[in-house]
C-alpha angles and dihedrals in degrees: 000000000000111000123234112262113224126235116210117209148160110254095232076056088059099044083047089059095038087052091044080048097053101048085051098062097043080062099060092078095051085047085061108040089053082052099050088048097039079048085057103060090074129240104064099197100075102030101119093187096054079049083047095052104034088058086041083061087054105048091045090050092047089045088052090045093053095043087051088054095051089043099054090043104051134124111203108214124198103205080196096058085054136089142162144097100271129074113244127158114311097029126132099232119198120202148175117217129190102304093047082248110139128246131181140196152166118232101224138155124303091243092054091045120137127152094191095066093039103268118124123189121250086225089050116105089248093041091057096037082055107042103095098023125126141219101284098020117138113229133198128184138175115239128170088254086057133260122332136192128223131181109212093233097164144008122199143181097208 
């Protein structure tokens, strides 16, 4: 038997997918009730409302069946109940990259990921080049933009 892969993530990462979950499912009725009027207006094969609605159905059940997998799967994860010297998931890394310039984020799931606001996937190329490293260690990844070069300066828990 095939064990059940985890899934870590941030808690505010799982509100956010049981949210996403629950607005889902208080669209199903109203899925159902476009596809009983759009079933009313007679020939079946060229309504495209009754097409519309009937694909609508089967994103929004794939899309419930997929949320139910991550959420049973998930792992929560507190940054704050962690320590230690080496970045792991959930760490506030803070590193200089090639110009000496600071940069900081947060190694998160790969469903809270956000590189704007600072929160790189653990799956991403920088987020496993990072995870193990330590405060001083030199790190090089591959991006499409080409290799870059980071200094570990700070880990936090926060």
């Amino acid at each position: 038997m095939a064990s059940i892969e985890k899934l870590p993530m941030l808690a505010e990462g799982y509100e956010r997918l049981t949210a996403d979950l629950k607005a889902l499912r208080e669209e199903r009725p109203r899925i159902v009730d476009a596809i009983e009027e759009a079933r009313a207006h007679g020939d079946l094969s060229e309504n495209a409302e009754y097409h519309a609605a009937k694909e609508r159905q089967g994103q929004v059940e794939a899309t419930i069946a997929d949320l139910e997998d991550k959420i049973t799967r998930a792992q929560i994860i507190d940054p704050t109940s962690l320590s230690g010297d080496k970045i792991i998931f959930g760490a506030t890394v803070t590193l200089l990259d090639d110009d000496e310039k600071p940069v900081k984020y947060q190694i998160v799931g790969p469903y809270e990921a956000d590189a704007k606001v600072g929160r790189i996937s653990y799956n991403s190329p920088l987020g496993k080049a990072l995870i193990g490293r330590r405060v001083d260690d030199e790190v090089e990844v591959t991006v499409p933009s080409g290799d870059k070069f980071y200094l570990v300066q700070k880990i936090e828990f926060i």
